[in-house]
Structure formats: C-alpha cells, structure tokens
C-alpha positions as CSV (number, residue, x, y, z in Angstrom):
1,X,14.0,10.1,-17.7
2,X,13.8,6.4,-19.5
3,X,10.5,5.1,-19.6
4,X,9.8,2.2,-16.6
5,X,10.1,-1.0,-18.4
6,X,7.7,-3.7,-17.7
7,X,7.5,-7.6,-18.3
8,X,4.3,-8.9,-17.9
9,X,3.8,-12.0,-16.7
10,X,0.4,-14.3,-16.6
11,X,-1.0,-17.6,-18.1
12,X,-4.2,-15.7,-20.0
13,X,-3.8,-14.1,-23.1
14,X,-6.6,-12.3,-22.1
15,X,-5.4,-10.6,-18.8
16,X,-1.8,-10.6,-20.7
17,X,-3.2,-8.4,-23.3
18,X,-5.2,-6.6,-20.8
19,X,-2.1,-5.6,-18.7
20,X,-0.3,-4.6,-21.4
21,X,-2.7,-2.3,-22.9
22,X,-3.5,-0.7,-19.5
23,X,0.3,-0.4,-18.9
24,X,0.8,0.9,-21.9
25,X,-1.6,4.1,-21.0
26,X,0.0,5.0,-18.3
27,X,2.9,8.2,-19.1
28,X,6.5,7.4,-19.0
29,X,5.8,3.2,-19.0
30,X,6.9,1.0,-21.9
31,X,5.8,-2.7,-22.1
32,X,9.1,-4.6,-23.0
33,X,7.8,-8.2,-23.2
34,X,4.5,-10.5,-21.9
35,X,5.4,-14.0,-20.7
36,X,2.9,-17.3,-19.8
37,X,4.3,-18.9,-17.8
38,X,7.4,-18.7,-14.9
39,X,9.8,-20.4,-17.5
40,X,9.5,-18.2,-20.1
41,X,9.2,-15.3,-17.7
42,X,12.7,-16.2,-15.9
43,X,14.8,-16.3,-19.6
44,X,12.9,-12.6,-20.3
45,X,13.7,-11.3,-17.3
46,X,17.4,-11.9,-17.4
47,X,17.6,-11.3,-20.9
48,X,15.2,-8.2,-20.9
49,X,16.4,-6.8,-17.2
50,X,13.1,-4.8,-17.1
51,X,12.4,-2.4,-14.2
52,X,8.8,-4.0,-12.9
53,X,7.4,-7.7,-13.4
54,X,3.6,-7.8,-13.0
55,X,2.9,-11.8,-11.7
56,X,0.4,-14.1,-11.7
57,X,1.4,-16.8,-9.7
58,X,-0.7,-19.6,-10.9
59,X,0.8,-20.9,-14.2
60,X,2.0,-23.8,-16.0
61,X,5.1,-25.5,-16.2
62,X,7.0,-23.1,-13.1
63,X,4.6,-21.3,-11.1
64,X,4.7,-17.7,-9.5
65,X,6.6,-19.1,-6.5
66,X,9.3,-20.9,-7.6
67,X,10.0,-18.1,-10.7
68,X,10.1,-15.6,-7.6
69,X,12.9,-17.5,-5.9
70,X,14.5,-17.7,-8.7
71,X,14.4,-14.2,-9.8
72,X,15.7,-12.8,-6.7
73,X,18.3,-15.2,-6.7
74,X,19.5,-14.0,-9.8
75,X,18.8,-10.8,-10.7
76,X,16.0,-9.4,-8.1
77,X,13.5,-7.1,-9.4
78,X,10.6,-5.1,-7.9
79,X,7.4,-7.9,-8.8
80,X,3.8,-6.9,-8.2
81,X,1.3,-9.4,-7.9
82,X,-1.8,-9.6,-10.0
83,X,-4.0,-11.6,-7.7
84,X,-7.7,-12.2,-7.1
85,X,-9.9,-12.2,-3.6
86,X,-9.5,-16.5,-3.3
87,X,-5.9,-16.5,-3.0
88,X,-4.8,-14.4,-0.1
89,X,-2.7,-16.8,1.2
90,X,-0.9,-17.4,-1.8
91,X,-0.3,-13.2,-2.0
92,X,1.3,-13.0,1.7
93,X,3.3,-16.3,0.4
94,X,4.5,-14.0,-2.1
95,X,5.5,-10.9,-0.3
96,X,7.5,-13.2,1.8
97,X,9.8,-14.4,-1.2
98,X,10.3,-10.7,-2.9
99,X,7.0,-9.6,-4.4
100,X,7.2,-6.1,-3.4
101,X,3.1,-5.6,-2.9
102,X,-0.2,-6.9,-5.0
103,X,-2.9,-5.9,-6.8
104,X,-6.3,-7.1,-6.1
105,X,-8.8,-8.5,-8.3
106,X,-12.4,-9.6,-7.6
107,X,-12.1,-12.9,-9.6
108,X,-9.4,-14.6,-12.0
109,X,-10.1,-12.6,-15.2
110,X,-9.5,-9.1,-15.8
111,X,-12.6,-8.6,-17.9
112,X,-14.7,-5.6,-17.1
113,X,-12.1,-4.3,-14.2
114,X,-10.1,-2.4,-16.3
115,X,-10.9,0.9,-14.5
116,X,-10.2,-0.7,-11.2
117,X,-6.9,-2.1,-11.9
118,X,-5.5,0.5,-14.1
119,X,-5.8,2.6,-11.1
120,X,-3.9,0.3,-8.6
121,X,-1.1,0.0,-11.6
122,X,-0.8,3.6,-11.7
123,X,-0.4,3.9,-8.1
124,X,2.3,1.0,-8.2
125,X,4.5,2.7,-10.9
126,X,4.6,5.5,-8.6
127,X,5.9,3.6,-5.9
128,X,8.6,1.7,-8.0
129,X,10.1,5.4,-8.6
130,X,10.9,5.3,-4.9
131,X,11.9,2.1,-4.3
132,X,15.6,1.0,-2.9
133,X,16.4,-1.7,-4.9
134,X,18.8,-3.8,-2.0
135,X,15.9,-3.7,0.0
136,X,13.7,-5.3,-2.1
137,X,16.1,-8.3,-2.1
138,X,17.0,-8.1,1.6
139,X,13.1,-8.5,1.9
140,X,12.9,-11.9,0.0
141,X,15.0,-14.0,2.4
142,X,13.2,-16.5,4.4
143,X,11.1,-15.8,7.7
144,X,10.3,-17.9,10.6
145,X,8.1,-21.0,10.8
146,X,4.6,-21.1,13.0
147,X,4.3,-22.1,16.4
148,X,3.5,-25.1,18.0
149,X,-0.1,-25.8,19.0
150,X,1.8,-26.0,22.5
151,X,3.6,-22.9,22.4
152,X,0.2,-21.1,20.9
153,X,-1.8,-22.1,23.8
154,X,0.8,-20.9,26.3
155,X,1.0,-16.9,25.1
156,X,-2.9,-16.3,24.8
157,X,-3.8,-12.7,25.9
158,X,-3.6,-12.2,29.5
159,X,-6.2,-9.9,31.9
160,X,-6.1,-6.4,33.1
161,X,-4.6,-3.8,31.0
162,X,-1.0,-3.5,29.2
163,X,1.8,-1.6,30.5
164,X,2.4,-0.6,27.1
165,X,0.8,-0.4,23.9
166,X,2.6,-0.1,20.8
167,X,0.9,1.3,17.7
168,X,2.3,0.2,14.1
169,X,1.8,2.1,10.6
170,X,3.2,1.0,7.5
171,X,2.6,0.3,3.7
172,X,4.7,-1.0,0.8
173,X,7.2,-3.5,2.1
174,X,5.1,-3.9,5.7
175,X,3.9,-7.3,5.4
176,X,7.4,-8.5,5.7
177,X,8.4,-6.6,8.4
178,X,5.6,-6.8,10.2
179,X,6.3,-10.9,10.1
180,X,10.1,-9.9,11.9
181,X,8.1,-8.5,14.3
182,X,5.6,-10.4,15.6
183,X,7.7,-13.3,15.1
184,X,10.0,-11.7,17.9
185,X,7.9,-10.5,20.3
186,X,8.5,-11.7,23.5
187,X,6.6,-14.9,25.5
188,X,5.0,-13.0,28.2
189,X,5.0,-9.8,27.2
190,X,3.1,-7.2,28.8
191,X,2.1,-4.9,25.9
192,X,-0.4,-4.9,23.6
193,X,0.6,-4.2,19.5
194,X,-2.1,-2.6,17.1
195,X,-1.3,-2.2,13.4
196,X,-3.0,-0.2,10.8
197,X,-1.1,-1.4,7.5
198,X,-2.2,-0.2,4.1
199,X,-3.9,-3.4,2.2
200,X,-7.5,-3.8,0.3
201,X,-10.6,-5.1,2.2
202,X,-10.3,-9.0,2.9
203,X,-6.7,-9.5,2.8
204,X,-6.0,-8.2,6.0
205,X,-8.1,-11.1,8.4
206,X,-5.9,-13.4,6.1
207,X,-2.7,-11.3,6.9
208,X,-3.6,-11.1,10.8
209,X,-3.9,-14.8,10.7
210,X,-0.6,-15.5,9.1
211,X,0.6,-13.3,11.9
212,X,-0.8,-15.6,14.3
213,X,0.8,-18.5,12.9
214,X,4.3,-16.7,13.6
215,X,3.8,-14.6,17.0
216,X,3.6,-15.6,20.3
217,X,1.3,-12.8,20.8
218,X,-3.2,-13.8,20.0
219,X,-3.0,-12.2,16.8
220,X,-6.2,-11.3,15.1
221,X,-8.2,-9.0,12.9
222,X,-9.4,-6.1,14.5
223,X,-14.0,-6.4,14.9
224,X,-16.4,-3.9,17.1
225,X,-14.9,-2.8,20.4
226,X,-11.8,-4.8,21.8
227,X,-10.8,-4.2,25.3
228,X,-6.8,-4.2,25.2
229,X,-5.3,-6.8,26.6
230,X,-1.1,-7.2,27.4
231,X,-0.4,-10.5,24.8
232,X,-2.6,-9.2,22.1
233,X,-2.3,-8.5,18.5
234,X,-4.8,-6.3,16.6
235,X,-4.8,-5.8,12.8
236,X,-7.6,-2.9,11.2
237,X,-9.7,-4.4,8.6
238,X,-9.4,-3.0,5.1
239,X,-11.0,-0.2,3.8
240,X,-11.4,0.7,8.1
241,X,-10.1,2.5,10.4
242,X,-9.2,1.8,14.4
243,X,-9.7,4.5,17.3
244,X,-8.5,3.9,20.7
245,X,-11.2,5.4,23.2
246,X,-11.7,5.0,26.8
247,X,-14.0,2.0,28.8
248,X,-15.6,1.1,32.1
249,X,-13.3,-1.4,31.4
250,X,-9.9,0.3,30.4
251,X,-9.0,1.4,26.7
252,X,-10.5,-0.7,23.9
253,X,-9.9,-0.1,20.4
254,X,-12.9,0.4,17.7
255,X,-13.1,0.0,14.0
256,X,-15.0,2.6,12.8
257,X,-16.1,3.6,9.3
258,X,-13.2,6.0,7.2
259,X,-14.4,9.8,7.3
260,X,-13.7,12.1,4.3
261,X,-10.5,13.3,5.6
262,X,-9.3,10.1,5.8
263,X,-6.7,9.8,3.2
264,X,-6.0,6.2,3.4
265,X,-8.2,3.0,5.3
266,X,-6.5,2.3,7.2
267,X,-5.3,5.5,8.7
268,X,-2.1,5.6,10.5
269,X,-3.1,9.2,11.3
270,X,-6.2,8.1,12.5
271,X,-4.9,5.4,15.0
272,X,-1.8,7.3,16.2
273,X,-3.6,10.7,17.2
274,X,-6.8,8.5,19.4
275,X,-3.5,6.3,21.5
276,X,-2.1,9.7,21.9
277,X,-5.4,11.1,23.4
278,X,-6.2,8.0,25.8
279,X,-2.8,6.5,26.4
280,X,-0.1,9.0,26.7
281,X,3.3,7.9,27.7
282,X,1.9,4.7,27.7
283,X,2.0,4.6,23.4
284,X,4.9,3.4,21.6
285,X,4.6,4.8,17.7
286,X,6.6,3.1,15.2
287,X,6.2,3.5,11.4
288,X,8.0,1.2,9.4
289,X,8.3,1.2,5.2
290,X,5.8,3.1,3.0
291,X,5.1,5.4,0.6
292,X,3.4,8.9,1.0
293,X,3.7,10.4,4.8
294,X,0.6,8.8,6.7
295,X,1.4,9.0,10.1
296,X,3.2,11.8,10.4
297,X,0.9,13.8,12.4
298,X,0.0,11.0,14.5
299,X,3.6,10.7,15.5
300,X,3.5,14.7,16.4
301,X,0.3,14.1,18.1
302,X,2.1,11.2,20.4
303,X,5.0,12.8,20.9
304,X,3.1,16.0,22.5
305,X,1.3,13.4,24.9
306,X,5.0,11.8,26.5
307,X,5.0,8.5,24.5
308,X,7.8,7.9,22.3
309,X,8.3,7.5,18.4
310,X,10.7,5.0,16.7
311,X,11.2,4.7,12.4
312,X,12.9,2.6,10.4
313,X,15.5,4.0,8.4
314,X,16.9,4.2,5.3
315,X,18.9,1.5,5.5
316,X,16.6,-0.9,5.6
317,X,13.2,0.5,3.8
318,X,12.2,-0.5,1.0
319,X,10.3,2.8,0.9
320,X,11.2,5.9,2.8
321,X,8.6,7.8,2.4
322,X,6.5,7.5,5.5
323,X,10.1,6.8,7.9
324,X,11.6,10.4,6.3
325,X,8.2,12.0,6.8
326,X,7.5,10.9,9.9
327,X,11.2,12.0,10.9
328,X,10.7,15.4,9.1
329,X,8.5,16.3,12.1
330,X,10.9,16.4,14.6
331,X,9.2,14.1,16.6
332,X,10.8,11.2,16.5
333,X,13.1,9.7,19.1
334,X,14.8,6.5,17.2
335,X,15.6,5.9,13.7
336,X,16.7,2.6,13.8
337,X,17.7,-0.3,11.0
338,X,14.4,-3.0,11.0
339,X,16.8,-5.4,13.1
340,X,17.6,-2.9,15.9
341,X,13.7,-2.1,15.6
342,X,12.1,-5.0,16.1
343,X,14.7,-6.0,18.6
344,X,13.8,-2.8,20.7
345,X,10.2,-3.5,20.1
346,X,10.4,-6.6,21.9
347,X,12.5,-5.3,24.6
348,X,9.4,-2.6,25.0
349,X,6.6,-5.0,25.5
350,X,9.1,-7.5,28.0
351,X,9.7,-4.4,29.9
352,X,7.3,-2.1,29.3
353,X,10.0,0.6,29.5
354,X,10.7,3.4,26.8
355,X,14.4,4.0,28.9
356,X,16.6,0.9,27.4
357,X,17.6,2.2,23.8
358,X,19.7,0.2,21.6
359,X,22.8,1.6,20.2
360,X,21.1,2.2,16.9
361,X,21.0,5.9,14.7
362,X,19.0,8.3,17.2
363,X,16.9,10.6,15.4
C-alpha cells in the first residue's frame, strides 16, 4: 500500500515542524508539504491532492474556516483539527463545515506534548484507512440555525417520567449527526435522549451546549444523578461514563468514574447494557458513525430486554465500523440511511412507539 500523504497546515513553524516530525514517525505516513496559512494551504492541497490535512484554524491572511469551505468545495479531503482547550467552539464550528474530528491540545504550542499528540495522530491515521470519502463531504453541508429565546423557553423538560428513552453511541463523524438529530426532534416530545459520544474531557459541556442551541429538547452535559425527564437531552462528560440505575423517583442516569474494562470514556457499552437492565422495552439504541465496535454488546444486551436497535448504514457513515459491528450481532432491527434515522428518531420520542418503521433498509 502507498504511504498516507499528509499536508500540514498551521501558522507556527514551531508546531509545523513538530507535526511533521511526529508524522513522519508514524509507519506507512509520508509528509508531502507544511503550509502557514489557509492561502497557501488551499493552492497545496489542490496541487498536492494529499490524503489527510492536519489544521489549525487560526492563521493569517484566510483562516481555518474559510480554507475548510473552500476545500470541500473543491476537492474535499479528510481534515483533522489541531486545536487547544480555549477554542471548543471554534472545533464544533469546524466539524460542521468538513473537519472530520480534532485533536486536543492543552495550550497553543506543541512544546513538551509530543507524546500526547503523537498518540492522537496515530490513532487518526487509523481511522483515515476506514474512512468513506463521499461522506466526508456529505458531512460538510450546512446545518440548522438556533432557536429563539421564545421557542427555547417553550420545550423545557417536562415532569414525570418518559415514555421512551433513546440511548445514542457514536464516534468519528458523530458531532454532525448528532446536530441532524437534535435539531429534529420533535416540540413536545415525550422521550428522553442520552448520548455517550467519543470526545476528550471539556469539549463535550461545549458540544452539549451547541446542541442546545439547535434542539428543542433542554440539552445539557450530563453531572451527579439526573432524574430523566421526557424533553431532556443528556450528554456524558469526557473521559466519563453514564449508568442508568433505578430511584424513589424513577430512573436517573449517573456519571460515574471509567473502570478498567472500560475501553473507551465514554462507553457506549457501558450506557447501553445499564438502559437495558432498568428500562427494557422502554430503550431505543441507536449507534451512529465510528470507528472500532463500542456498543455492540450493549445493543445485544438491549435487544435481550424487548427494546429495539436502529444503525446507520453504509450509506451514509462516514465510518462503519461501530454501524457494521453493532449489525454483526444480529441484534439490530433497522439499518437505516442518517435521514431515515433521525427522521424515525423523532417519530419515536412524538409517539413513543417502536411500531411505525420507515421504509428504510431493515436489518
């Protein structure tokens, strides 16, 4: 196999230089080019057509955002961010316009992190390999504008306990989809939506609050114990985990520390088996995009207790990995394109029935 050729992208010779030589470690990766700035960056890409861009997005003369746009505009590539702790916002900003996931950094310069990153950019070359390059682009179009301070304070949570609750696990390519989903979510709905999406500590309060901004569900990072409530919207923190667990006052969900056999924090596994335990045929599982196969014993675990299991498919994942093994099970009742999906998800929490399937794939 060709080596993964990479175009490095950044305003600091010093992180630039830094990239490259950490890029340049890893086996089968060759460094094709470094760029400063977005302007530079756009004439190397195009000229260069290299496999993986790795962005800064604050630069000089055309920043990270607009170079994004006009990437996938004219010849879309997989990007990773480079980005540090400060700018969450600016990273979800990102993902929305084509950036395919980030890297996290504790400040602006690379300097004695070395170790730290070199491991994330290991990990990302691996997922480039599985990576469906239309989906990538179909990813990068533009998603829906926040609410009203009118239409927020009409869909607050509302008392007693959901009719439903559905239980989201995803990774690489999530943050978008996630957005199509709690964008669509229906006014008055009677369920109650819990995700456990791969991302580093402190990005995901940012994340749950851009979700907020979009949904007409009270979206909001998951702390303590949480009674659910229909309406609601619970993200797990970074480097956590969420269990669902019985209450004097109905199920809550609790973050609770990662245990050794926790493979990832979150843990789809981990959230999927405890909504199978309290909630039976009450749980809606879905696993969208990712790569690896977290949460394919939870779906196993929730189909064995009556509730029912939908995936997203090929067609529209920008990884397969945890859709195909999650469907490798046998457990799974719907494998549905992410428009279908999140059009049955919200037909789910109006309802709060499991009965009225879309003509989509079936599993």
């Amino acid at each position: 196999m060709r080596p993964l050729r990479v175009l490095v992208v950044d305003d600091s010779a010093m992180n630039r230089r830094t990239l490259a030589d950490l890029l340049a470690q890893l086996t089968g990766v060759t460094v094709v080019g470094v760029a400063g700035d977005g302007d530079q960056a756009l004439r190397l890409a195009i000229a260069l057509a290299p496999d993986l861009i790795t962005l800064d997005l604050e630069m000089p003369r055309m920043d990270g955002f607009t170079f994004l746009r006009l990437l996938m505009a004219s010849r879309p590539t997989p990007v990773i961010v480079v980005s540090s702790h400060s700018a969450k916002e600016n990273v979800f900003r990102a993902l929305e316009l084509g950036a395919i996931d980030f890297i996290a950094k504790p400040d602006a310069s690379l300097t004695g992190q070395a170790s730290g990153v070199r491991e994330q950019l290991e990990h990302m070359v691996a997922i480039v390999g599985q990576l469906s390059p239309a989906n990538v682009h179909a990813r990068s179009l533009p998603t829906t504008e926040p609410l009203s301070a009118d239409a927020r304070e009409k869909t607050s949570a509302a008392a007693g306990q959901p009719s439903r609750v559905i239980v989201i696990g995803s990774s690489t390519g999530g943050p978008t989809a996630l957005l199509d989903v709690f964008a669509r979510l229906p006014r008055d709905g009677n369920a109650c939506v819990i995700v456990a999406q791969h991302m580093p500590e402190r990005f995901t309060k940012a994340f749950a609050e851009r979700l907020d901004r979009i949904s007409p569900f009270d979206v909001r990072e998951a702390e303590g114990t949480v009674v659910l409530r229909p309406g609601q919207g619970l993200v797990c923190p970074g480097g956590k985990c969420l269990e669902i667990e019985n209450s004097p006052d109905g199920a809550r969900v609790r973050v609770v520390d990662a245990a050794p056999t926790d493979r990832h924090a979150p843990s789809v596994d981990r959230l999927f088996r405890s909504a199978a335990a309290v909630l039976g045929t009450r749980v809606l599982g879905v696993v969208l995009t990712g790569m690896g196969d977290d949460g394919s014993a939870g779906v196993v675990a929730i189909k064995k207790a009556g509730g029912h299991v939908i995936v997203e498919s090929e067609e529209t994942a920008v990884i397969y990995g945890m859709p195909r093994s999650a469907k490798q099970t046998g457990s799974v009742d719907e494998t549905l394109p992410l428009p279908q999906l999140v059009e049955q998800i919200g037909r789910i929490a109006l309802e709060g029935r499991l009965d009225a399937r879309l003509d989509g794939k079936k599993a």
